[in-house]
C-alpha positions as CSV (number, residue, x, y, z in Angstrom):
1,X,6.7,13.3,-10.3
2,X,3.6,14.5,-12.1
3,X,2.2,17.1,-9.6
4,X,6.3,18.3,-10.0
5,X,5.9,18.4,-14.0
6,X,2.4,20.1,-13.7
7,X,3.8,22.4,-11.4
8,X,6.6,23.2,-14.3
9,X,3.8,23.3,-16.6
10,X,1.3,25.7,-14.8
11,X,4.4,28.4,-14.1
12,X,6.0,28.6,-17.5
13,X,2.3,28.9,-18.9
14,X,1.0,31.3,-16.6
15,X,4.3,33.5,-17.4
16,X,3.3,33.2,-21.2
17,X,0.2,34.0,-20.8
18,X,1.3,37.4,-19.5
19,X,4.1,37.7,-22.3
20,X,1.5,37.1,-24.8
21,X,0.6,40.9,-25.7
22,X,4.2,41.7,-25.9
23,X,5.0,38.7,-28.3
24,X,1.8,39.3,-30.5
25,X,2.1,43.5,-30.5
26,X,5.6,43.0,-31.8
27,X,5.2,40.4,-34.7
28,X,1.6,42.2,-35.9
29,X,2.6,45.5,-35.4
30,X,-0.7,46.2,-33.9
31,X,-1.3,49.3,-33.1
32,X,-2.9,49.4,-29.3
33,X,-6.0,50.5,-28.3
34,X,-6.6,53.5,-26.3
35,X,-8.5,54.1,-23.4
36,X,-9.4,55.9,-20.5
37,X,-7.9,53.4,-17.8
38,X,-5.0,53.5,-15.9
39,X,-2.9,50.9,-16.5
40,X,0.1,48.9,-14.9
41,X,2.9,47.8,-17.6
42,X,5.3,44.8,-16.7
43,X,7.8,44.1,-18.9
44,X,9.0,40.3,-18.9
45,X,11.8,39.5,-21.4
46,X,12.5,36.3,-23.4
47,X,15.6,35.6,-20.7
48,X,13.5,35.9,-17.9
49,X,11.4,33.0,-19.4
50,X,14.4,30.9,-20.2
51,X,16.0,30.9,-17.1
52,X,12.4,30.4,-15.0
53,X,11.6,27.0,-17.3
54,X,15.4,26.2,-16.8
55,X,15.4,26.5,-13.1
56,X,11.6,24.9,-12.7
57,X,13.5,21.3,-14.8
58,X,16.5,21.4,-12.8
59,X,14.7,21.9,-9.4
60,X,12.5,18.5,-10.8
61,X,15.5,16.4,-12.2
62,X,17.4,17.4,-8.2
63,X,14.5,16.1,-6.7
64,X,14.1,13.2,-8.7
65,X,17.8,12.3,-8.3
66,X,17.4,12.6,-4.2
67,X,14.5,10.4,-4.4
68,X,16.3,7.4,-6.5
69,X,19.7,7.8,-4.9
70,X,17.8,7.5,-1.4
71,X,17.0,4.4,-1.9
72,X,18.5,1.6,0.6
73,X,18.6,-2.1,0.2
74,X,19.6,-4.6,3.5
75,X,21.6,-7.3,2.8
76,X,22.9,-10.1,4.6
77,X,23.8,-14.2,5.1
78,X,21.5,-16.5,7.4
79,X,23.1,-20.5,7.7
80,X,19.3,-22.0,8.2
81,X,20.9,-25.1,10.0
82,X,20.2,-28.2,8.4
83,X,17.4,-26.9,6.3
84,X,15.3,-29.8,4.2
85,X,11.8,-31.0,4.2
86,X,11.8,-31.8,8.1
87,X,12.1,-28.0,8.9
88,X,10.0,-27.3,5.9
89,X,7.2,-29.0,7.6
90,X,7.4,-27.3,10.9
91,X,4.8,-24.5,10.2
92,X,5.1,-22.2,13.1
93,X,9.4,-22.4,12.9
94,X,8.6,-21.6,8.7
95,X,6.2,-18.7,9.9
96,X,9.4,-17.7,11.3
97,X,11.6,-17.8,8.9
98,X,9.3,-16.2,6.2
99,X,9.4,-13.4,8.5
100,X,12.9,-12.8,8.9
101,X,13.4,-13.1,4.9
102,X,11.4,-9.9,5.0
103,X,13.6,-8.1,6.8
104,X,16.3,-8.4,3.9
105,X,16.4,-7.3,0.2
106,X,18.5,-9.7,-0.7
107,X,19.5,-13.2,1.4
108,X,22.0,-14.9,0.8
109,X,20.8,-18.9,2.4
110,X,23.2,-21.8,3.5
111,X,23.2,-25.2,4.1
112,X,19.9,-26.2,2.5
113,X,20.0,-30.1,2.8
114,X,17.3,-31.2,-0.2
115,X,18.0,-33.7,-2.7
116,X,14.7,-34.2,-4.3
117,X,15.0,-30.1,-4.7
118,X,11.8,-29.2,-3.2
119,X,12.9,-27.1,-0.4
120,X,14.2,-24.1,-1.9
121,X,10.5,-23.5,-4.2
122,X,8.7,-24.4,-1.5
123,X,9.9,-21.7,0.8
124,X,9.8,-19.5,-2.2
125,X,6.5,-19.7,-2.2
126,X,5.8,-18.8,1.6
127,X,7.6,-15.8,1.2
128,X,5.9,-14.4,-1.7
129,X,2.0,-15.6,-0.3
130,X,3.2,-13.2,2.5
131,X,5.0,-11.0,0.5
132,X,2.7,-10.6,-3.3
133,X,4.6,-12.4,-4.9
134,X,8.1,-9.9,-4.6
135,X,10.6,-12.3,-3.9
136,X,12.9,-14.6,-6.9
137,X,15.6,-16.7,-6.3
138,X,18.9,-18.0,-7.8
139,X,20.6,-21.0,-6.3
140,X,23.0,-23.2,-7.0
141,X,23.4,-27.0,-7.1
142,X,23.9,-29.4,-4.7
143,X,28.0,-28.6,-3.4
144,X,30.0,-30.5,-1.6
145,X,32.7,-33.4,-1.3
146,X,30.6,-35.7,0.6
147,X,27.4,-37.1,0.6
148,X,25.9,-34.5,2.8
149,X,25.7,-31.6,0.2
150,X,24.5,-28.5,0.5
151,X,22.9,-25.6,-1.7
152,X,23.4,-21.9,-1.6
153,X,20.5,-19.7,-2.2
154,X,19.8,-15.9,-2.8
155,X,16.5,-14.6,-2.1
156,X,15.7,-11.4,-3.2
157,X,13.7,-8.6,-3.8
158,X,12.9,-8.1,-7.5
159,X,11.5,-4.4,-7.4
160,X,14.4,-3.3,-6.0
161,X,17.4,-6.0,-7.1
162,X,17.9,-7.4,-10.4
163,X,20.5,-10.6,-11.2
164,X,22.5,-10.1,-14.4
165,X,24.4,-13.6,-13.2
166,X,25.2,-16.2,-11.0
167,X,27.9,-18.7,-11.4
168,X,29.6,-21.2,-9.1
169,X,33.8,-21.0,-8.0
170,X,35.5,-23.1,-10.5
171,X,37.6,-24.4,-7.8
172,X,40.1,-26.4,-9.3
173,X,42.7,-26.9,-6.7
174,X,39.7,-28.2,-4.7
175,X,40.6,-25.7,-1.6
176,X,36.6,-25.4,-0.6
177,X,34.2,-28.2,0.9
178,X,31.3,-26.4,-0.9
179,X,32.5,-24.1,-4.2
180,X,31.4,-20.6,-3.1
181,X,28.4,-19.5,-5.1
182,X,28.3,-16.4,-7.2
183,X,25.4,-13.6,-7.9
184,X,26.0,-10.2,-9.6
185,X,23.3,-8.0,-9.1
186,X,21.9,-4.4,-9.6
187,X,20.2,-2.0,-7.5
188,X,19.2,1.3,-8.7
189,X,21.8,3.0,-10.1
190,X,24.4,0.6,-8.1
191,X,25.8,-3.4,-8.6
192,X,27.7,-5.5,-6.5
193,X,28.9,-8.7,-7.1
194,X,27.9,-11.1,-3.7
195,X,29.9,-14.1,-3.0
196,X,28.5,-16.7,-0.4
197,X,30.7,-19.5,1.2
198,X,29.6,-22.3,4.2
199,X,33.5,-23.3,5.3
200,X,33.9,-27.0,6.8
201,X,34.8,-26.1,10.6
202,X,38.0,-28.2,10.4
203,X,39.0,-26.1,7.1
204,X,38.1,-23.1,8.1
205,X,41.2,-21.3,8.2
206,X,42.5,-22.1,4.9
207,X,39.5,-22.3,3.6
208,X,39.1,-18.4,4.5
209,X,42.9,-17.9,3.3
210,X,41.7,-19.3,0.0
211,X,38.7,-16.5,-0.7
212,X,41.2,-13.9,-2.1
213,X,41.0,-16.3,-5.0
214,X,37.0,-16.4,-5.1
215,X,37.3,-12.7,-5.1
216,X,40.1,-12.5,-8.3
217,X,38.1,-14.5,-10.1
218,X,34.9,-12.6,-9.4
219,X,36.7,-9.7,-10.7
220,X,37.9,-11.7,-13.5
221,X,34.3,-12.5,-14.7
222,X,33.1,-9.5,-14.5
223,X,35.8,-7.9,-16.5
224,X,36.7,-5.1,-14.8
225,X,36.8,-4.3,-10.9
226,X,33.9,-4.5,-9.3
227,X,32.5,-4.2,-6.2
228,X,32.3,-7.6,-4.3
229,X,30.7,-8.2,-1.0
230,X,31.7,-12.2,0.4
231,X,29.7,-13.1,3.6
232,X,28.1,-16.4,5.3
233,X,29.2,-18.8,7.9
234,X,33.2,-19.3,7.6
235,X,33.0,-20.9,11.3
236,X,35.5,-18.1,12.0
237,X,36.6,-18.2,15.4
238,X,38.1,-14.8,17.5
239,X,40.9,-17.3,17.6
240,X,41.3,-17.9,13.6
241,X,41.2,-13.6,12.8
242,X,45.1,-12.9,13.4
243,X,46.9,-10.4,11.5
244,X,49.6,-12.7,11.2
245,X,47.9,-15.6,9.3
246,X,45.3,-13.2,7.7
247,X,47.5,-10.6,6.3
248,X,45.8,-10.5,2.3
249,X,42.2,-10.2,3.8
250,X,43.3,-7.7,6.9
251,X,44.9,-5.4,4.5
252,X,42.3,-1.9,5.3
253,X,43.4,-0.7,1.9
254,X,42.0,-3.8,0.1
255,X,38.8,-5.3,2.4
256,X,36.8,-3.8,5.0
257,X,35.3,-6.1,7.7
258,X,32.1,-5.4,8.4
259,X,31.5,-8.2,10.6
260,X,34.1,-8.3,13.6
261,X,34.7,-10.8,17.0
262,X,32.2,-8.2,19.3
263,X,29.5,-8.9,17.4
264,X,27.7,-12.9,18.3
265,X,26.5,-14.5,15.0
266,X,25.4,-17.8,16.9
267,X,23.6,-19.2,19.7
268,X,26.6,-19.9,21.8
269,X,27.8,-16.4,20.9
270,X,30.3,-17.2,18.5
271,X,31.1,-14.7,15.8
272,X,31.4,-17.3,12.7
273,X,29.2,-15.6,10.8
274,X,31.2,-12.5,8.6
275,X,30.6,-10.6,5.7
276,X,33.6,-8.6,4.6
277,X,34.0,-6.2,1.1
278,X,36.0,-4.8,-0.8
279,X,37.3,-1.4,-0.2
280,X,35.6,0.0,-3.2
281,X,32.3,-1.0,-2.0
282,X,32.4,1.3,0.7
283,X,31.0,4.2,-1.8
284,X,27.7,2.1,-1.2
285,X,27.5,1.4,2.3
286,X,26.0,2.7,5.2
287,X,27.8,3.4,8.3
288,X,26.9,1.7,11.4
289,X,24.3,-0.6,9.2
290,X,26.7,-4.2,9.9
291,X,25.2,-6.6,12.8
292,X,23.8,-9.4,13.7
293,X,19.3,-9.7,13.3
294,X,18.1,-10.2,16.4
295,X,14.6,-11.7,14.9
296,X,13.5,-12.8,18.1
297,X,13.3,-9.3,19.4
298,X,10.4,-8.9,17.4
299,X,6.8,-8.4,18.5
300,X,5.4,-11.0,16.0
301,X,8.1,-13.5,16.3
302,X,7.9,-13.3,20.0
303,X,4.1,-13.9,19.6
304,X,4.5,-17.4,17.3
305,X,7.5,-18.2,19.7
306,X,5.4,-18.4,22.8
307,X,2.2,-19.6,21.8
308,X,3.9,-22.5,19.6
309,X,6.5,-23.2,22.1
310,X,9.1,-22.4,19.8
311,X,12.6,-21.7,20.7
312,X,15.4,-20.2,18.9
313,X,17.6,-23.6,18.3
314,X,14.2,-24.6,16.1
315,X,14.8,-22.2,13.7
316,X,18.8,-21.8,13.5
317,X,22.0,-22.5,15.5
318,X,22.8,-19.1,14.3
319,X,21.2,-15.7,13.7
320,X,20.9,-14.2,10.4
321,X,23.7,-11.4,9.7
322,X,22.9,-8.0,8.1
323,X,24.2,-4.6,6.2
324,X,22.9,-2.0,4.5
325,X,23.7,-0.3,1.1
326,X,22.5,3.3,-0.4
327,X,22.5,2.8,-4.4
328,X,23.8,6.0,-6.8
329,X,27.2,5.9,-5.1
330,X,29.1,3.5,-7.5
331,X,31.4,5.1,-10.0
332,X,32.2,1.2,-11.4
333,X,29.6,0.1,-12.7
334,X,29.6,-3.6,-14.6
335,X,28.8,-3.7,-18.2
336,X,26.5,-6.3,-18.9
């Protein structure tokens, strides 16, 4: 940006420079001196000048605009099974894990199992000795009808995402196991509002029936429409996604699917993992960007795996899903 405004500098200076005789001769009246050389006039006028300094800011301000609006942020949902201070002491499997967070911008993590709430810092603080200290999180408390609860987590990437709130589902009928958990969130000149739910596997199906109302009263909370992103592990079997029982959520001119039956979220190559949005939210995302992470594809991962003896099932009964979104597309932005 500097070298740009420099540039703009040096240009509309050096054309003054030359203008400077013409300016100065007319407001003195000076009469000019004569001499025996031959001499080139050019003759520059004020609109000339105008329309180079205008042309040399709106050439900046284009490329400025490119370089914020190109920015991309990956998103996703990764159920950490059974995640408390047993797996937190397992240094190669949290070696691991750190990792993978790095792949993402923002995380959304279930079924953290930590009553003593030591878990969730903890890991936070993996992450950001790897990581300079980039990462925040927002979580919510410990959800859940039994005595098995569970928190949600976002982890996220605080020079490029910033949380104006988070808020649990006021679930009054009592339709979830564990109340979805709610984060509103801005990226560049872009928000989204990020809904995360763990379904209980005998549930499931209403359970998923029931998010139409997590997503009204998203929108409700926000005041206005809103771009709203719900993802995580609905244990959503090829067998539960039917047009017939599904009809709210498979209406294309409402949600989008991003997620779908060919893609395996688990182990056992199960899709139960989703992520589905709103159509609105489309302005945002990129095409082709929805799958599942593959983390132990990678060179470093497949290093700590084989050396430590590690296998997948250590980490997760389920691989971490992802999606990516282009901020400076959203024409709804939330009003804080």
């Amino acid at each position: 940006m500097n070298r740009i405004k420099k540039a703009a500098a040096i240009t509309v200076t050096a054309i003054l420079i030359g203008l400077s005789p013409f300016f100065f001769g007319y407001q003195c009246k000076a009469k000019p001196i004569e001499k025996n050389v031959t001499t080139t006039t050019t003759t520059v006028s004020t609109t000339t000048v105008e329309t180079t300094l205008q042309e040399n800011i709106a050439s900046t301000q284009e490329t400025l605009e490119k370089k914020i609006e190109g920015m991309k942020i990956t998103a996703g949902a990764f159920n950490i099974q059974i995640f408390g201070q047993s797996k937190l002491a397992k240094k190669e499997v949290m070696e691991i894990l750190v990792d993978i967070v790095g792949k993402y911008d923002i995380l959304a993590v279930q079924e953290v199992r930590d009553i003593e709430g030591v878990v969730i810092p903890s890991f936070l603080e993996m992450i950001n000795k790897e990581y300079n200290g980039i990462y925040k999180v927002v979580a919510s408390e410990p959800l859940g009808r039994s005595t098995s609860k569970e928190n949600y987590a976002f982890i996220y990437n605080s020079q490029k995402i910033n949380i104006i709130k988070s808020f649990v589902y006021d679930d009054v009928n009592d339709d979830f196991e564990r109340d979805p958990f709610i984060v509103v969130a801005r990226y560049g000149k872009s928000d989204a509002t990020f809904i995360v739910v763990h379904t209980k596997p005998a549930d499931a199906p209403s359970e998923i029936d029931n998010l139409v109302k997590v997503i009204a009263y998203a929108d409700a909370r926000n005041g206005e429409d809103s771009d709203i992103i719900t993802e995580g592990d609905f244990n959503m079997a090829p067998t539960y996604y039917t047009l017939t029982r599904y009809t709210e959520l498979m209406n294309k001119d409402k949600y989008v699917m991003l997620i779908t039956n060919e893609m395996k979220t688990t182990l056992s190559g199960k899709p139960f993992d989703r992520a589905f949005m709103t159509k609105s939210a489309l302005e945002d995302y990129v095409d082709g960007s929805a799958g599942a992470y593959e983390y132990f594809q990678e060179q470093e991962i497949i290093k700590i795996m084989q050396e430590n003896n590690v296998e997948k099932k250590d980490v997760s009964d389920h691989l971490p899903i992802l999606y990516q979104l282009e901020e400076g597309h959203d024409t709804d932005l939330i009003k804080n």
